[in-house]
C-alpha positions in Angstrom: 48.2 62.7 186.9 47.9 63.4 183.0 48.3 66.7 181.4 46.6 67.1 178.3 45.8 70.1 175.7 42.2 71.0 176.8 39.2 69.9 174.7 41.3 67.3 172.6 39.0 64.7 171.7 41.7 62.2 170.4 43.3 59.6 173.0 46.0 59.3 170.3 46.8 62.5 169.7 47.6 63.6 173.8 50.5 64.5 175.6 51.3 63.2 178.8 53.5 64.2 181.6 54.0 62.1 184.3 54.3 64.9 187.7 55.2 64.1 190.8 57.0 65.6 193.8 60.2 65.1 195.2 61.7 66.5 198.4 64.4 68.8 197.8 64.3 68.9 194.2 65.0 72.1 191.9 62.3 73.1 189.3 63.9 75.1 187.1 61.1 78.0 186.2 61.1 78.2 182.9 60.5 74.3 182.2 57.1 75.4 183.6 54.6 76.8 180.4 54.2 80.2 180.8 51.5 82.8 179.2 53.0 86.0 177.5 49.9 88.5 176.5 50.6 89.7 172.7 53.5 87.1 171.4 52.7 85.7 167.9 54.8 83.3 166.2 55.3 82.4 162.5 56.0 78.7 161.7 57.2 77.3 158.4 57.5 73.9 158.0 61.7 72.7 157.8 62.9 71.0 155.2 65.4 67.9 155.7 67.8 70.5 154.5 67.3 73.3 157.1 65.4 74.9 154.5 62.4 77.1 155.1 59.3 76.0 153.2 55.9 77.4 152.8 53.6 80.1 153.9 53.7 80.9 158.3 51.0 78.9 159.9 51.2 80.5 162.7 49.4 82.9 164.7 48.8 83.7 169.0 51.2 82.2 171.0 48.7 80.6 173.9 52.2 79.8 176.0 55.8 78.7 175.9 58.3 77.4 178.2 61.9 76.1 177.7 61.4 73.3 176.2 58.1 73.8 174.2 55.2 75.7 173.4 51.3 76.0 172.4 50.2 78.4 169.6 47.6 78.8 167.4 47.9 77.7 163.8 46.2 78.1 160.1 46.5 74.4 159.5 46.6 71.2 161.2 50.2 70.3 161.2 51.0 66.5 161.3 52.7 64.9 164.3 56.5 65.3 163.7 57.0 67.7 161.2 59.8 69.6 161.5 58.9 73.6 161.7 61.3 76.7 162.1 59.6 79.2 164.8 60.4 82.9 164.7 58.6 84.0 168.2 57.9 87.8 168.9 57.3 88.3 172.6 56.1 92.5 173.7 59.6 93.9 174.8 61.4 91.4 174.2 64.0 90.6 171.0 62.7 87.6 168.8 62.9 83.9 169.4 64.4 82.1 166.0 64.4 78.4 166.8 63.5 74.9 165.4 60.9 72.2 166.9 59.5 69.1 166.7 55.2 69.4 165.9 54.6 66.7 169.1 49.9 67.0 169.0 47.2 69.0 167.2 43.7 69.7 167.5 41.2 71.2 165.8 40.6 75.1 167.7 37.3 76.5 169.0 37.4 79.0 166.0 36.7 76.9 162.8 39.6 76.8 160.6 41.9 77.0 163.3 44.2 74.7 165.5 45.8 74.8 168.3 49.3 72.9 168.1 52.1 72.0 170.6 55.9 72.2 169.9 58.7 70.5 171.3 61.9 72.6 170.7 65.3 71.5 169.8 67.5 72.3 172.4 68.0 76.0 173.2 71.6 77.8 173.6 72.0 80.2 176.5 71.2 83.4 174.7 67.6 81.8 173.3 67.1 81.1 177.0 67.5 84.6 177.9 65.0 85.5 175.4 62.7 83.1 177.1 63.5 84.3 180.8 63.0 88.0 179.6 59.7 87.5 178.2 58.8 85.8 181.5 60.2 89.0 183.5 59.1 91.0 181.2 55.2 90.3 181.4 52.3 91.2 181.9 51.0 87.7 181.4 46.9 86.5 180.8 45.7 83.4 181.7 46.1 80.2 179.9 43.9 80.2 176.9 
């Protein structure tokens, strides 16, 4: 079984996840995408520097997990690029992290797209953050 971003009409630019179950195993919760009603996020594109370049493309978050996230953005952004994330969850302090631009598609809403993240590895107080805004709900369903 496949997961891929809803109404993406490019083969090429999919992720896939491989799922399957094993007896006994430990799924830790927050690897699982998760909606939070009301987060936004600003992303700036990185520089090779560390650098932060350029106007925020973002916008809604649509959901985020441990090791990634879906949000809406003002621009397509091109597979790879490097962007620095500043995540406001309701309740919740802010999420200041770095990630990895992994697919994009064009959004429902003309001039908008919907893009997917992979984050660089999170220390133990950004996964806090994360589990907080989990707790901390209420949550909508997946846009």
């Amino acid at each position: 079984v496949h997961s891929v971003p809803e109404n993406d009409p490019s083969p090429a630019n999919r992720r896939r996840a491989e799922r399957f179950a094993s007896p006994g195993a430990h799924v830790d919760a927050l690897v699982v995408p998760f909606p939070v009603a009301g987060a936004t996020v600003e992303a700036r594109r990185a520089t090779a520097f560390g650098f932060i370049a350029g106007q925020n493309l973002g916008g809604g978050v649509v959901d985020v997990s441990r090791i990634g996230m879906r949000f809406i953005a003002t621009a397509r952004l091109p597979l790879n690029t490097r962007v620095a994330l500043v995540v406001s969850f309701p309740k919740v302090a802010p999420l200041r992290c770095k990630a990895t631009v992994r697919w994009s598609y064009p959004h429902t809403e003309p001039g908008r797209f919907v893009v997917g993240v992979e984050l660089d590895l999170l220390n133990e107080d950004q996964l806090k953050l994360i589990e907080a805004a989990r707790a901390a709900g209420p949550s909508t369903p997946r846009a």
